[in-house]
C-alpha positions in Angstrom: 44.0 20.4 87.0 40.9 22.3 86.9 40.9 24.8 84.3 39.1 28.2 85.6 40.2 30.8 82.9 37.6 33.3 81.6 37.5 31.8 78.1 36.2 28.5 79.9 33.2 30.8 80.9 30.9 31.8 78.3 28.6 34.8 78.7 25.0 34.6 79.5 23.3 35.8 75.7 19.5 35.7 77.3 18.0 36.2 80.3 17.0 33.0 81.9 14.3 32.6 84.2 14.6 30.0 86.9 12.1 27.9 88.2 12.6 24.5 90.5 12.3 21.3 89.8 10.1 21.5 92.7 7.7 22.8 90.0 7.6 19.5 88.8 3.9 18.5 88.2 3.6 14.6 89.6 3.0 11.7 87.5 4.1 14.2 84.1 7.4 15.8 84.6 10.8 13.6 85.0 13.2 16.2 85.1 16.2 14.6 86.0 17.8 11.4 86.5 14.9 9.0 88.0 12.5 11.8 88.5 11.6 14.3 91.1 14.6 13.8 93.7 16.0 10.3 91.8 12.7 8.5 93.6 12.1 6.6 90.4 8.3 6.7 91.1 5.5 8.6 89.8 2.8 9.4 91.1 -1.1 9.3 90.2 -0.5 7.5 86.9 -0.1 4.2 85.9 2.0 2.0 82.9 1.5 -1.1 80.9 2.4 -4.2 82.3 2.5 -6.3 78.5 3.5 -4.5 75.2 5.4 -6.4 72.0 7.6 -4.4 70.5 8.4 -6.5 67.8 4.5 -6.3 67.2 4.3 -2.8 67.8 1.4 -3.7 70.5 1.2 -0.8 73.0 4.2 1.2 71.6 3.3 4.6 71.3 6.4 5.7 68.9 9.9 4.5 68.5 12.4 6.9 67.1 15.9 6.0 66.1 18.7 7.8 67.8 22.1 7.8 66.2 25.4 7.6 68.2 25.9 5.2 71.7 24.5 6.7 75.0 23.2 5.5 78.3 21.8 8.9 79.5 18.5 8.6 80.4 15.5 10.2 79.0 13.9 13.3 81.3 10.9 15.0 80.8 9.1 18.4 81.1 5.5 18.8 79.8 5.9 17.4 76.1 9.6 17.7 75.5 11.5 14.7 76.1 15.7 15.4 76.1 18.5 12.9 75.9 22.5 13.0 74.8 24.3 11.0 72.4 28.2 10.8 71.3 28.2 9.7 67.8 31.8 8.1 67.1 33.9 8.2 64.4 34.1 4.4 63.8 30.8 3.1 62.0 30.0 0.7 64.5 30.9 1.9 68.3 32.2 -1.0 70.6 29.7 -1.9 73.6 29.9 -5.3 75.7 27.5 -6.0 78.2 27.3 -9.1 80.4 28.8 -9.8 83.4 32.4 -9.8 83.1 35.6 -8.1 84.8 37.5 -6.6 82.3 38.8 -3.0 83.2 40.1 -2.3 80.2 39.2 0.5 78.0 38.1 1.5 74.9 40.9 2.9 72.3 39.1 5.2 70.1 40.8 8.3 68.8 38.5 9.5 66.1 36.5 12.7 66.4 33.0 12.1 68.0 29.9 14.5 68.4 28.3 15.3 71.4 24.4 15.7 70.8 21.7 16.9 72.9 18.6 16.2 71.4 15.0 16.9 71.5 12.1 14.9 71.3 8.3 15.6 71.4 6.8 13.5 74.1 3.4 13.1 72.2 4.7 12.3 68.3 8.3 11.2 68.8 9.1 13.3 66.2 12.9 15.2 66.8 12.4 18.3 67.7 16.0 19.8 67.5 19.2 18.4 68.1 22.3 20.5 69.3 25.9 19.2 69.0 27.6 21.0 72.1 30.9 19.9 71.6 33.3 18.0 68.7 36.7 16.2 69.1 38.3 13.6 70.5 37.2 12.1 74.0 39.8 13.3 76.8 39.5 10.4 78.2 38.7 7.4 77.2 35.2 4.9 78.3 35.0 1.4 79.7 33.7 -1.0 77.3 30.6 -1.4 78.8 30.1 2.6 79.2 29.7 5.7 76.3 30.9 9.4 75.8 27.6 10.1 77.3 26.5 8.4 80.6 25.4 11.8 82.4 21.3 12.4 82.8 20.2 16.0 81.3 18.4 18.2 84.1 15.7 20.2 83.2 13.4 22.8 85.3 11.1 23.7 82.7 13.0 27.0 81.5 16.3 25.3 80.7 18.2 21.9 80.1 21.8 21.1 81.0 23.8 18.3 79.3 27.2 16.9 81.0 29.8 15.3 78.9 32.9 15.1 81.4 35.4 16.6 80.3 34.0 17.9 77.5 32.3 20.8 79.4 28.5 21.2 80.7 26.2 22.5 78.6 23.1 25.0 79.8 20.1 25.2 76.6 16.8 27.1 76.7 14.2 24.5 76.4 13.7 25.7 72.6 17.4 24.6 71.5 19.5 28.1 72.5 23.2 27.8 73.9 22.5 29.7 77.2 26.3 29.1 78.5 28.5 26.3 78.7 31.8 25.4 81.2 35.1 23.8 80.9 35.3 22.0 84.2 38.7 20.4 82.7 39.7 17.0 82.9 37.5 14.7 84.5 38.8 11.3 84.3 36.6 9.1 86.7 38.8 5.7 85.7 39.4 3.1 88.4 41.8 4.4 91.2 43.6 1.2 91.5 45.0 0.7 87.8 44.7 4.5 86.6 45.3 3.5 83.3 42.1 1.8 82.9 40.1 4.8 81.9 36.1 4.4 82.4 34.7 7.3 81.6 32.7 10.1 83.4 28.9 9.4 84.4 27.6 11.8 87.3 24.5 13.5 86.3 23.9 17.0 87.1 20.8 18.3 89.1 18.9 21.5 89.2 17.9 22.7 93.2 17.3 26.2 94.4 18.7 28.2 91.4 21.9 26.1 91.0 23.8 23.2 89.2 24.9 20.2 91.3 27.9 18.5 90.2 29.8 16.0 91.4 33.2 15.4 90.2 34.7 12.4 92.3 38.2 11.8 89.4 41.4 10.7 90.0 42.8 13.9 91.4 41.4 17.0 92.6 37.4 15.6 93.6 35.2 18.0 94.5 31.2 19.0 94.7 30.0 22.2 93.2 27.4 24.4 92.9 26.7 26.1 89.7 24.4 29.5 89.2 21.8 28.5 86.9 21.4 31.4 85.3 25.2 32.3 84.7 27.4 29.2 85.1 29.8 30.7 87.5 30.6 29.6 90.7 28.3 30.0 93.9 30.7 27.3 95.6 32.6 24.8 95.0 33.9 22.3 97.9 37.1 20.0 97.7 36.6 16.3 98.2 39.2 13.7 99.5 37.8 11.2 97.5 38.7 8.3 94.7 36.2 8.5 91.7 32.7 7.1 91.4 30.0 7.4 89.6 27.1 8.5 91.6 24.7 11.3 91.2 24.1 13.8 94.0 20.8 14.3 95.9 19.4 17.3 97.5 16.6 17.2 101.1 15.4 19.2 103.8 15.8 18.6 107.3 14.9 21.5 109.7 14.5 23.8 107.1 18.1 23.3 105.9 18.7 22.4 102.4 21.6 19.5 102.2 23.6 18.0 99.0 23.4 14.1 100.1 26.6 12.0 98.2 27.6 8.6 97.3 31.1 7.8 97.9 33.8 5.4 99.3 35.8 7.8 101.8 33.2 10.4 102.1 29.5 9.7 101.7 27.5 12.4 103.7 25.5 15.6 103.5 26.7 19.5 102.9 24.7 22.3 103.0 22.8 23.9 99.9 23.6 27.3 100.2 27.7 26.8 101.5 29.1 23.7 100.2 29.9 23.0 103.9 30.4 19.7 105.3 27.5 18.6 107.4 27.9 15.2 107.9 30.6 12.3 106.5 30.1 8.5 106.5 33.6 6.4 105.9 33.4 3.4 104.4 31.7 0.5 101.9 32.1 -0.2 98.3 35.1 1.1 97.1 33.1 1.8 93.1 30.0 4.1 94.1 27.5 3.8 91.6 24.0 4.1 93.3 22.5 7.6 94.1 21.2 8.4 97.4 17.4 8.0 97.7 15.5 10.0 100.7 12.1 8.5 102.2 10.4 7.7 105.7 12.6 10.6 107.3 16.2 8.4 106.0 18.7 8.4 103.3 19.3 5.1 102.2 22.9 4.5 100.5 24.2 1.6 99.0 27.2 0.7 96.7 29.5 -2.6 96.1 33.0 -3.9 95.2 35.6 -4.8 97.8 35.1 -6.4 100.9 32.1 -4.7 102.1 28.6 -4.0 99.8 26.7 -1.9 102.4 23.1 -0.6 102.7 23.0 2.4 105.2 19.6 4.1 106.6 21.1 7.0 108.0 19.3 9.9 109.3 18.4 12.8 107.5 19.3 15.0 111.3 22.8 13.3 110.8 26.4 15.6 111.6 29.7 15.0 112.2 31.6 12.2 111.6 30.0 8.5 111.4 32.0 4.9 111.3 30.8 1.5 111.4 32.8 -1.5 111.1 29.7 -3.8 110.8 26.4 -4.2 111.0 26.8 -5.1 114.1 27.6 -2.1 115.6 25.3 0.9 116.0 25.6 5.0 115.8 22.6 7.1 116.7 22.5 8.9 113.0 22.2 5.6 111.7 19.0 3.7 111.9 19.7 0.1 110.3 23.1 -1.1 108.2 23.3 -4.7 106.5 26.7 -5.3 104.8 27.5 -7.4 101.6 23.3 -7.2 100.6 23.8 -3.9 98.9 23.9 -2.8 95.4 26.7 -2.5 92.9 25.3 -0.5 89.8 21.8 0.6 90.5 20.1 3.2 92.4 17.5 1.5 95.0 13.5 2.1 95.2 11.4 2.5 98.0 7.5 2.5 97.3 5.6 2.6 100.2 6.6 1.0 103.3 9.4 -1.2 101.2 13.0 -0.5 99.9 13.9 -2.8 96.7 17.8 -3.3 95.6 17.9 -5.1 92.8 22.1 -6.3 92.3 23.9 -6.2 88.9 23.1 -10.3 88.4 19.3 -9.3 88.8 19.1 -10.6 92.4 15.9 -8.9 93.9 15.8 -8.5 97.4 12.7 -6.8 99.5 13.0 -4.4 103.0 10.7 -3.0 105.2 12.3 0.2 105.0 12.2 1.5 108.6 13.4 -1.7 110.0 15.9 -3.3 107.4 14.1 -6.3 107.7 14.6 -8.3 104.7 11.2 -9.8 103.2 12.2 -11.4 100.2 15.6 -12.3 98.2 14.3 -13.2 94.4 16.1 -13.9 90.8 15.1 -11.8 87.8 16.0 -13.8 84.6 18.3 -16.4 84.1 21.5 -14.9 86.7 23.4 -14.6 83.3 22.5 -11.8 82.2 23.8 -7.9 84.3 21.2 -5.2 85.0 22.6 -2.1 85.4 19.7 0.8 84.7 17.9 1.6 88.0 14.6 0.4 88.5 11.6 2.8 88.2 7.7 2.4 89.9 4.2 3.7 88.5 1.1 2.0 89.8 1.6 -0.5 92.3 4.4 -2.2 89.7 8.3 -2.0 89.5 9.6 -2.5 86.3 13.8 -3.8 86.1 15.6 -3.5 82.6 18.3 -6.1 81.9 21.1 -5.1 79.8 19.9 -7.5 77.0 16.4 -5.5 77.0 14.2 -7.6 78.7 11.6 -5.4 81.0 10.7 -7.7 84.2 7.6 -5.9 85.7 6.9 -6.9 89.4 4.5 -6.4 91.5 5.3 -3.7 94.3 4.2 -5.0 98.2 5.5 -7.6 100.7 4.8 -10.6 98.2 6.9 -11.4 95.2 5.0 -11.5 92.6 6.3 -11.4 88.6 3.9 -9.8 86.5 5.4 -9.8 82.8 8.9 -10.0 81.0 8.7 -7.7 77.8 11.8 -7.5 75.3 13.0 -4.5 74.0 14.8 -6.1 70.9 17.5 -4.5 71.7 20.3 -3.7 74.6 18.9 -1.3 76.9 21.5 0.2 79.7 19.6 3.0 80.4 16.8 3.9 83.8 13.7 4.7 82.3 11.3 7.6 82.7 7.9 7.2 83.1 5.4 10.2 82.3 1.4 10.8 81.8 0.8 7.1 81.5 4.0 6.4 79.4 7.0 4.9 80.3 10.1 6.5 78.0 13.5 3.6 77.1 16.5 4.4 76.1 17.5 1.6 73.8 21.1 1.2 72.5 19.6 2.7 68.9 16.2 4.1 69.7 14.1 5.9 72.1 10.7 4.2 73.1 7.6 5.2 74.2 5.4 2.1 75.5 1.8 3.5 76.5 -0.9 5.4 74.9 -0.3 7.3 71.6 -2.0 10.8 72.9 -0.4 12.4 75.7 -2.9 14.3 78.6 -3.1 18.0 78.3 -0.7 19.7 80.8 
């Protein structure tokens, strides 16, 4: 049940001023998961395509981060903010591969949930926070952490998301602005509740609000948050099983619409109400991906189950939409393709082309309008998962396998592998890329590749 006493609520102790991502300034600022509006591009600057870690060749810094994570790094001028949960046990349990075990991890002890700081230029830890202390309410998969959720930042203010171990508002410089209970969120697989997975929604900052999606077990619903305050502007019930997707937010007609992943209800609501505007049944049954928005479409895709759909639906959508197949058509919907889409992350379109790259590192190419498929390629051996999302800066795409090998490919109609680039390490979290930089989230460290001196804002 969703806990909404007044104790859950803390008060406001400065003034905040809010600003919108919006603000963002191209090709510098990452201020959320995969950037401005989860595009995973940016714009105007360009990143390595060969660095040695192990060498230290082209890494700018490389700063050890304690506690297990796969939130990804955002930025805002030259402060760089991440979460960790830092278990009890010496050595936290994390499996990656490709494997289908559902159960989960069975650890009791008390963890700490960290937001930390980090200058973009130096590395060096600027401040670290622990928002919250005790043991997890519900417990991860073994291939997930306490701490999956993407910080949000505008500039003014960062929020953190641990689940259901509250959301967490900070001025840039470190201050508890407020925090919220939002109760238990257990986001576990609907078909064996027992098999606990963890919560991993991000939040997102649009027009003066939070964005949260909370798709659990019982009680799903989407919410809109006052930044300044933490208190409700609306919050909208969802008939939905849990996933793990991160909202969007675009403008059609002047109209402001929250765009969702889901498996009974992917589909648009409006900004300023929370109301339903449109609702697509129907696809993977575990939504991972986040909605992207480009060349006038939302593109959707998520796996598992019978049916691993792409949809290009578009952005003048309402009402209700079905289809069966891709076979059949729907006059909101500009292309489908079924059983091509992806299972864990989030697609990219760069230019005229949409890339989904699947969880065994299949790469395939679209012309985005059309749905054409271009090319179907294999990064790395097809033993080894990718889950982060890939990211795009300078006519390349660069894909992270879990192991920690960077595959950097050439963006365009032609398939074209530039470099592979190890990270030494297991890396499960999307990248950010910033001023020439690109940012990694290693299971242990955070890792600048690029030039040591950042550009003056």
């Amino acid at each position: 049940m969703i806990r909404r006493s007044a104790a859950a609520l803390v008060a406001v102790f400065t003034s905040v001023s809010v600003s919108s991502p919006s603000d963002a300034k191209p090709g510098a600022d990452w201020p959320s998961f995969r950037g401005t509006h989860a595009s995973g591009t940016a714009s105007g600057t360009s990143v390595p395509s060969v660095w040695d870690v192990e060498k230290g060749q082209g890494v700018a810094w490389k700063t050890p981060i304690p506690g297990l994570a796969h939130s990804s790094p955002v930025v805002w001028g030259d402060r760089v903010f991440i979460t960790t949960s830092i278990s009890g046990k010496a050595n936290a349990e994390l499996k990656v591969g490709l494997y289908g075990n559902i159960d989960p991890v069975v650890d009791p002890t008390v963890h700490a949930y960290q937001v930390v700081c980090v200058s973009k230029a130096s590395g060096k830890i600027l401040w670290t926070e622990t928002a919250y202390k005790g043991v997890p309410k519900v417990m991860r998969h073994t291939k997930a952490t306490h701490a999956n959720s993407t910080m949000a930042t505008d500039g003014k203010v960062a929020v953190a998301f641990f689940g259901s171990e509250g959301l967490y508002c900070y001025s840039v410089g470190g201050k508890l602005l407020w925090k919220r209970d939002l109760g238990t969120l257990d986001s576990g697989y609907y078909v064996v509740p027992t098999a606990q997975w963890g919560f991993a929604s991000s939040p997102i900052i649009a027009d003066g609000k939070v964005i949260v999606q909370c798709d659990i077990q019982k009680g799903s619903f989407l919410a809109a948050l006052d930044l300044k305050s933490g208190k409700d502007v609306w919050r909208t019930p969802r008939e939905e099983v849990p996933t793990w997707s991160t909202p969007n937010v675009y403008t059609v007609n002047g109209r402001k619409l929250v765009v969702v992943n889901g498996y009974k209800h992917i589909g648009g609501y409006d900004l300023a109400t929370g109301k339903s505007v449109w609702r697509l049944v129907g696809g993977g049954d575990i939504p991972v991906p986040t909605p992207i928005i480009a060349h006038g479409l939302v593109f959707i895709t998520n796996a598992h189950g019978r049916s691993a759909p792409i949809y290009a639906v578009k952005l003048g959508a309402s009402g209700e939409i079905k289809l069966a197949s891709e076979t059949e058509t729907h006059p909101d919907v500009a292309w489908a393709k079924f059983r091509e889409g992806g299972y864990m992350q989030t697609p990219l379109i760069v230019g005229d082309y949409l890339y989904v790259c699947r969880d065994n590192g299949v790469l395939s190419c679209y012309e985005a309008k059309t749905g054409k498929r271009i090319y179907n390629e294999r990064l790395g051996t097809g033993r080894t998962g990718f889950t982060a999302s890939g990211v795009s800066a300078g006519g390349k795409l660069y894909f992270t396998s879990e192991e920690g090998d960077i595959h950097v490919v050439e963006a365009g109609p032609t398939f074209k592998l530039l470099g592979v680039n190890p990270m030494d390490e297991v890396c499960m979290a999307t990248p950010a890329i910033s001023e020439g930089k690109i940012i990694f989230r290693t299971k242990g460290h955070l890792v600048c590749i690029g030039p040591s001196k950042t550009a003056s804002r």
